[in-house]
Every structure is written in structure tokens, then in C-alpha cells.
C-alpha positions as CSV (number, residue, x, y, z in Angstrom):
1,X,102.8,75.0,228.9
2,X,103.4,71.2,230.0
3,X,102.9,70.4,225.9
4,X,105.0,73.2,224.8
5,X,107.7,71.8,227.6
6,X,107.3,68.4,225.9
7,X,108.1,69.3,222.6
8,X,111.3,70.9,223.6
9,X,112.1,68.2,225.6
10,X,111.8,65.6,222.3
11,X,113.6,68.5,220.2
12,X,117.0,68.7,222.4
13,X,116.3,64.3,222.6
14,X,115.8,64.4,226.3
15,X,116.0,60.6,226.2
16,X,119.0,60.2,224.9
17,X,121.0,62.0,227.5
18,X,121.6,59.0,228.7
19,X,124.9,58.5,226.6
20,X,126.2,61.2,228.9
21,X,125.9,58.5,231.7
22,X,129.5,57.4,230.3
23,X,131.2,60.1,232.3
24,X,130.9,58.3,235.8
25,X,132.8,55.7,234.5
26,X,136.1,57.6,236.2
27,X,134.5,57.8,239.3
28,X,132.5,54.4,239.9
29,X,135.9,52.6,238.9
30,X,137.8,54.9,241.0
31,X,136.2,54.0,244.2
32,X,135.2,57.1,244.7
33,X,131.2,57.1,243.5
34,X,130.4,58.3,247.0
35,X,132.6,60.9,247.8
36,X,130.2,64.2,248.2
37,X,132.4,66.4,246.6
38,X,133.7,64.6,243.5
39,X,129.7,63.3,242.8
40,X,129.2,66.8,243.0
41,X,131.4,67.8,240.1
42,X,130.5,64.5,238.1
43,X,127.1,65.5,238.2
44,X,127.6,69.1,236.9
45,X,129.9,68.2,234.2
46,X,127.2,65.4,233.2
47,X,124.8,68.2,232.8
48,X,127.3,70.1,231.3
49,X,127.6,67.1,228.8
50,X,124.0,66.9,228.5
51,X,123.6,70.4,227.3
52,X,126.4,69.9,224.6
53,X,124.8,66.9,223.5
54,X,121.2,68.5,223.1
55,X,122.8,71.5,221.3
56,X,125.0,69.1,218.5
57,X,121.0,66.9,218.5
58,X,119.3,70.3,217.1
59,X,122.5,71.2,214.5
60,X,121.9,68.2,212.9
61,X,117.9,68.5,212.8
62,X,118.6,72.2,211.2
63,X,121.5,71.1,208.8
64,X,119.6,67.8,208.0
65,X,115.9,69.4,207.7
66,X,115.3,68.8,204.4
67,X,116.3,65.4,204.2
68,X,114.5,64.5,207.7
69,X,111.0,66.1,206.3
70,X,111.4,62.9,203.7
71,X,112.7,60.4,206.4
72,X,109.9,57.3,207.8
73,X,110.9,58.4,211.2
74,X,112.9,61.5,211.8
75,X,109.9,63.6,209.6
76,X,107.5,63.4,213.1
77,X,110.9,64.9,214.7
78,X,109.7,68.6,216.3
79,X,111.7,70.8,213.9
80,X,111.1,68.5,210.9
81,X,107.5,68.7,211.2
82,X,107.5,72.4,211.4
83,X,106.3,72.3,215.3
84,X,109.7,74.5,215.6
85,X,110.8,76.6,213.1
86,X,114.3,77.0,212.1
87,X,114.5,80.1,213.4
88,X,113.5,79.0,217.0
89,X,116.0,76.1,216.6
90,X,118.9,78.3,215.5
91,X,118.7,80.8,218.7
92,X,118.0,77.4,221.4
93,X,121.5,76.5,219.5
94,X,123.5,79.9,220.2
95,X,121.7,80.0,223.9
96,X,123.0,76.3,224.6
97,X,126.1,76.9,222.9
98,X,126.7,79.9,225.1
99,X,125.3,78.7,228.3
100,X,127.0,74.9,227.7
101,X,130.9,76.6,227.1
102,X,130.6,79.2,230.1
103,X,129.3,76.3,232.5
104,X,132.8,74.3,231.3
105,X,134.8,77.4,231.6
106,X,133.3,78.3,234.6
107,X,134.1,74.5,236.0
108,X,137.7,74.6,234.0
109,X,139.7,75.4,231.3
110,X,140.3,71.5,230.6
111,X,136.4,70.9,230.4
112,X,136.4,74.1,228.3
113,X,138.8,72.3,226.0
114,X,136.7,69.5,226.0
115,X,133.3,70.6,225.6
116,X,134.7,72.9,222.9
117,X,136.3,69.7,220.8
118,X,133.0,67.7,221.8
119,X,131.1,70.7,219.7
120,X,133.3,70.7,216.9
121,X,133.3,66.8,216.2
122,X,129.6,67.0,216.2
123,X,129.6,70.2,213.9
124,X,131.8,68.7,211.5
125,X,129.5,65.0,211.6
126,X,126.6,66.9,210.4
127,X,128.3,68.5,207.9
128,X,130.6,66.1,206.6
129,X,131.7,63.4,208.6
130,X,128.5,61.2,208.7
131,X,128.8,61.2,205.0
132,X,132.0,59.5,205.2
133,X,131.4,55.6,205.3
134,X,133.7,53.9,208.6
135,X,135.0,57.6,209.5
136,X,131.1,58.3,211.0
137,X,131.5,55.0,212.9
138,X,134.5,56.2,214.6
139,X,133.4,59.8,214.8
140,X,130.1,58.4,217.1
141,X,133.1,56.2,219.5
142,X,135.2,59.7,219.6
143,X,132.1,61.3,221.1
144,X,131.9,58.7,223.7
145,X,135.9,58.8,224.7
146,X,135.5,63.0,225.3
147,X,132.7,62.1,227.5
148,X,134.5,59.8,229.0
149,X,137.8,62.2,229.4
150,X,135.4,64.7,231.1
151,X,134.8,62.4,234.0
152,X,138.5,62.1,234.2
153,X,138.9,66.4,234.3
154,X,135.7,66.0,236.7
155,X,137.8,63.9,239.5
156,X,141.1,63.9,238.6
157,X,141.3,60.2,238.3
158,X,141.9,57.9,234.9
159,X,140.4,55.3,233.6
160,X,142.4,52.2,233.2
161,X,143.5,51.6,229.6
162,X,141.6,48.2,229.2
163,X,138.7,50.2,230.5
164,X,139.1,52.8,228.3
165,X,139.5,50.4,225.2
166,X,136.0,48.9,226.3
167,X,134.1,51.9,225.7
168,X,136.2,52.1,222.3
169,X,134.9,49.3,220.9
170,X,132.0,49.1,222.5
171,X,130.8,52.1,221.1
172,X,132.3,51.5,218.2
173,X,129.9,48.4,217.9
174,X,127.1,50.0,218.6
175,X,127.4,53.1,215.6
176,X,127.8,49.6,213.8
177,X,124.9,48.4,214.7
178,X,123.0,51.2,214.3
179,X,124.1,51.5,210.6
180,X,123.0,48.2,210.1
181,X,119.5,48.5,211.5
182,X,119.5,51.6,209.1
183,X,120.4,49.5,205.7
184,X,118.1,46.4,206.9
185,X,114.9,49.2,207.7
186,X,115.2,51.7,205.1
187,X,117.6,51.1,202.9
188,X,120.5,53.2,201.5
189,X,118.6,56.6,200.5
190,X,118.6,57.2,204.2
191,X,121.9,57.8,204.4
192,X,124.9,59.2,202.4
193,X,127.3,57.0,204.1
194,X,125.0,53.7,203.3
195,X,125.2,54.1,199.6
196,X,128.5,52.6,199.7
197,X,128.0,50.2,202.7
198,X,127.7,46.8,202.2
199,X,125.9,44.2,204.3
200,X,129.0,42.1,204.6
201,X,131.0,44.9,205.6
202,X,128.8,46.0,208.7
203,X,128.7,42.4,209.2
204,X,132.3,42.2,209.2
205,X,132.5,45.8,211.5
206,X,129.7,44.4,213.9
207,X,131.5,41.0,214.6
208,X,134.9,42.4,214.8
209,X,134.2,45.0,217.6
210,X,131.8,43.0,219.5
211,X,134.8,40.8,220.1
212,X,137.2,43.5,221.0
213,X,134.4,44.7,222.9
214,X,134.5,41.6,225.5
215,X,138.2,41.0,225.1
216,X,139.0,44.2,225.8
217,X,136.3,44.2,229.0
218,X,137.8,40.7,229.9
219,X,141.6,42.0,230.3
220,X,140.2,44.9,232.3
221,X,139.1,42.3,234.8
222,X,142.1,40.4,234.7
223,X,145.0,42.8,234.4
224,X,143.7,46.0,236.8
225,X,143.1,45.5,240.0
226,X,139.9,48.2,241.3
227,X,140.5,50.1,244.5
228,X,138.9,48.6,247.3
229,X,137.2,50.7,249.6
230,X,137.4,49.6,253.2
231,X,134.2,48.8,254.8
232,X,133.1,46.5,257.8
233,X,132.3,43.6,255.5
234,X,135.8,44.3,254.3
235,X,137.6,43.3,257.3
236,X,134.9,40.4,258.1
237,X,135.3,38.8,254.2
238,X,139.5,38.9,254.8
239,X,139.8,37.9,258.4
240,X,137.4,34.7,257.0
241,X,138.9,34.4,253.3
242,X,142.7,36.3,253.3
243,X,143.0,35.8,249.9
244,X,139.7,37.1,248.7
245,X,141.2,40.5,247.6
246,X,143.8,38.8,245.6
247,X,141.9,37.0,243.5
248,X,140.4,38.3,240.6
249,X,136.0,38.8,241.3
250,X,136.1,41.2,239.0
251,X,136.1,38.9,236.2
252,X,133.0,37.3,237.5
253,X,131.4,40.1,235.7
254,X,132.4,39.1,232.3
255,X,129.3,36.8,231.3
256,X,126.8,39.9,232.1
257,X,128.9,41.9,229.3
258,X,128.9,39.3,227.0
259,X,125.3,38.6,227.7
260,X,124.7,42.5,226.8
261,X,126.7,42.5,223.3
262,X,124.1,39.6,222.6
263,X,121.1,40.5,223.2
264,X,121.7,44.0,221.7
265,X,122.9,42.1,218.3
266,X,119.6,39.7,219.0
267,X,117.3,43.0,219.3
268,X,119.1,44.5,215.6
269,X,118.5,41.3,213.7
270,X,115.3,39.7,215.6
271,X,113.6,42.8,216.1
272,X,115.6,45.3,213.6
273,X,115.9,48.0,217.1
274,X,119.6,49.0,216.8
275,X,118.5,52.3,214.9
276,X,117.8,53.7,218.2
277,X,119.9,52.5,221.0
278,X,118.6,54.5,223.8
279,X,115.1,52.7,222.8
280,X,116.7,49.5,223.3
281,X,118.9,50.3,226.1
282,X,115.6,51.7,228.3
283,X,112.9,49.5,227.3
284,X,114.0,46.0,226.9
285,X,113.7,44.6,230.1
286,X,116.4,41.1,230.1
287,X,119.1,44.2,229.1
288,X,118.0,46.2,231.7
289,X,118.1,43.7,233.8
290,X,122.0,42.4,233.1
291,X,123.0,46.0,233.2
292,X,121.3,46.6,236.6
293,X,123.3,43.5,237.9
294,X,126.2,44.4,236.4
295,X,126.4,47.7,237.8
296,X,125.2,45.8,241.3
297,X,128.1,43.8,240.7
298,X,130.6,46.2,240.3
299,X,129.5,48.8,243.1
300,X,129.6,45.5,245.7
301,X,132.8,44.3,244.7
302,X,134.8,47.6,245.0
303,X,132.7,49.0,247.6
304,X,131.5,46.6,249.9
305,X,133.4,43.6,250.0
């Protein structure tokens, strides 16, 4: 049972649900992380998210079986090496489907929307889209901006624009990245889209949105101003510095983003790891590490000082 759970587990990529993590980012910058109720609906449209995600995971293992049997890697993957048949895989599919859209529509019709877009951008990537050099790239980021929107539906806040451009380009460098670790480990029968990449092009892509990346983080810090949630250390840190709220602490965040875009280039071209970010993301420990304090950072500044 606990083996058979296991395999099913690695078949809808358990691990890498934690993309989905992308849709607090309304309510963490909203100031409103502990609020009981909107944490509430966060949380179910993550899992909401998370069952989408697994569900557009096993359409591309069914669509790309044959050419995953031949892959390095992706032929240990559950469906590839005939632990789950197609058959299996193809009902989990209408079952998620089913269960993943009534769960949005249930929550509302925006989310519906949403989760019903989120479906059809992943359908249309394993068909066609990932074969399309640069339009792949920016298929991956659009995946991340309609997770992103869901936290918005989830609380009714935004996300500031600068904000919002970081996760852009941010994901937009890493589905750079991760091309890049594809050409540099197995070369370009791996991929359609790789036979007509070129190093110096994903050199060119990596570079260019690894800057807009931190520009783009950097201008958030400058320009918006986060709520500020009023707590007792609140009132002690004005009454003893009454500028402190005006000046700009956010930006003393900067150097831990920065530090992150460089270590996850260092772990592509040191280690060649960017093929699988969520491998990178929860096993290197200095990166864990900067985006623990990072996130430390953040939650003391807008909700504790």
C-alpha cells in the first residue's frame, strides 16, 4: 500500500508542488499572511493549484511516453517505465481534471476561469508549445503568473506591478536555465525545441532575465511601500526611530535575491542541476538558506517592525 502510494506520489511529481508556493505571494506582501480566513482560502486554492499541476505533470508523461521510454532520466519515470499503464494514467487525468475544476468552481467562477486557462496552457505545451523554441520559455513564466493571479482571486488583493514583473523574469530565467542544463547534459535529441537552440542564445536569454530579474526585485523595494502591520514593536521602533517607516528596509533584501540568481546559475554551470529546479531549490543548503532569510526578512519587516 505505502509503495503503491509512493509511486503515485512520483507519478503526479509530488515534489514539485512546490511551484504552487508562488500563490502566497498576494497575501505575504499584502500583510495579510495571518489573517485566519484569507490563509484559509490561500491554502485551498494552493491545493487547488497543486491538483492542476499534477494533472498537466501526467498529460505530458502520456503524450510524451514514447520519447520519455528513450530519455537518461525521464525513462525511470512511473508511467515511462510501465509501473502505470496508460490506461491508469488517462482516468487519474479525467478524475483530477474533474475533481481540480469543481474545487475552483466550487471556490469561484474567477478561479474557475483560472484553473481552466492554467489547464489549457499546459495542454497546448505538451502538444505543441514546448516544441516551439523561446515560446516554451515564456509558456513555463505564464504558468507561474496564473498561479500567481490565483492568490490575487484567493484574497482579493494585487500584487504590486514590480512584484509581479519579478516573478516574470524570474521564472522566465529559470525555464532558461533549465534549457540550458538540458543542451549541456544531453544534448539536442532531448528536445524538439533544443535542435534549434544555440548555446549563445540561452546564454544571451539566461543573462538578460537574470538582470531583469534583480532590477525588477530592486524597484519593488524602492518604489512600493509594503503595508505595515501594527504590532507592539511597531510603536516601540517609531517612538525610538520616527523615521524608520519611511525609509526604505525593504531594499535591504536585495543582496539575498541577487545572492539566489547566483548560486542557481553557479549550480547549472558548476554542477549542471538546472534541469530540475525543485532538486536544486530543496536540496542545496547555502540556497535554502538565503531563501529562508529572505523570507525571515520580509515577514519581520512588514509584520513585526
Amino acid at each position: 500500500m505505502k509503495k503503491t502510494a509512493l509511486l503515485y506520489a512520483r507519478a503526479l511529481r509530488v515534489n514539485q508542488w512546490i511551484k504552487n508556493f508562488v500563490v502566497f505571494t498576494a497575501i505575504l506582501f499584502s500583510g495579510k499572511l495571518f489573517d485566519p480566513f484569507l490563509f484559509q482560502q490561500t491554502l485551498y486554492t494552493f491545493f487547488v493549484f497543486c491538483l492542476l499541476s499534477s494533472t498537466s505533470y501526467l498529460l505530458n508523461d502520456i503524450i510524451d511516453y514514447q520519447y520519455d521510454r528513450r530519455h537518461p532520466i525521464k525513462k525511470f519515470r512511473p508511467l515511462a517505465s510501465g509501473q502505470i499503464s496508460i490506461q491508469q494514467a488517462t482516468f487519474l487525468v479525467f478524475i483530477l481534471t474533474l475533481v481540480s475544476l469543481i474545487l475552483s468552481l466550487l471556490f469561484s467562477l474567477s478561479l474557475f476561469v483560472l484553473s481552466l486557462f492554467f489547464l489549457l496552457l499546459h495542454f497546448l505545451y505538451s502538444l505543441y508549445l514546448k516544441k516551439i523554441p523561446t515560446v516554451d520559455i515564456f509558456s513555463i513564466s505564464l504558468s507561474f503568473m496564473l498561479r500567481t493571479f490565483a492568490g490575487e482571486v484567493a484574497t482579493g488583493f494585487h500584487v504590486p506591478i514590480w512584484l509581479l514583473l519579478t516573478i516574470f523574469f524570474g521564472s522566465l530565467f529559470m525555464a532558461s536555465v533549465k534549457r540550458q542544463a538540458e543542451l549541456i547534459v544531453h544534448g539536442k535529441e532531448t528536445r524538439i525545441s533544443l535542435e534549434t537552440y544555440k548555446q549563445h542564445y540561452l546564454d544571451f536569454l539566461t543573462y538578460i532575465f537574470a538582470t531583469a530579474t534583480i532590477l525588477a526585485y530592486g524597484n519593488y523595494t524602492y518604489v512600493e511601500k509594503p503595508p505595515q502591520v501594527s504590532t507592539i514593536f511597531t510603536q516601540f521602533v517609531n517612538n525610538v526611530l520616527p523615521t524608520f517607516e519611511a525609509r526604505k528596509w525593504m531594499m535591504m533584501t536585495i543582496p539575498f535575491v541577487v545572492y539566489g540568481v547566483v548560486r542557481y546559475a553557479q549550480l547549472l554551470y558548476e554542477r549542471e542541476e538546472g534541469e530540475r529546479p525543485e532538486k536544486i531549490i530543496t536540496q542545496d543548503k547555502p540556497l535554502i538558506f538565503v531563501i529562508g532569510f529572505w523570507a525571515l526578512m520580509v515577514i519581520m519587516l512588514i509584520y513585526i517592525l
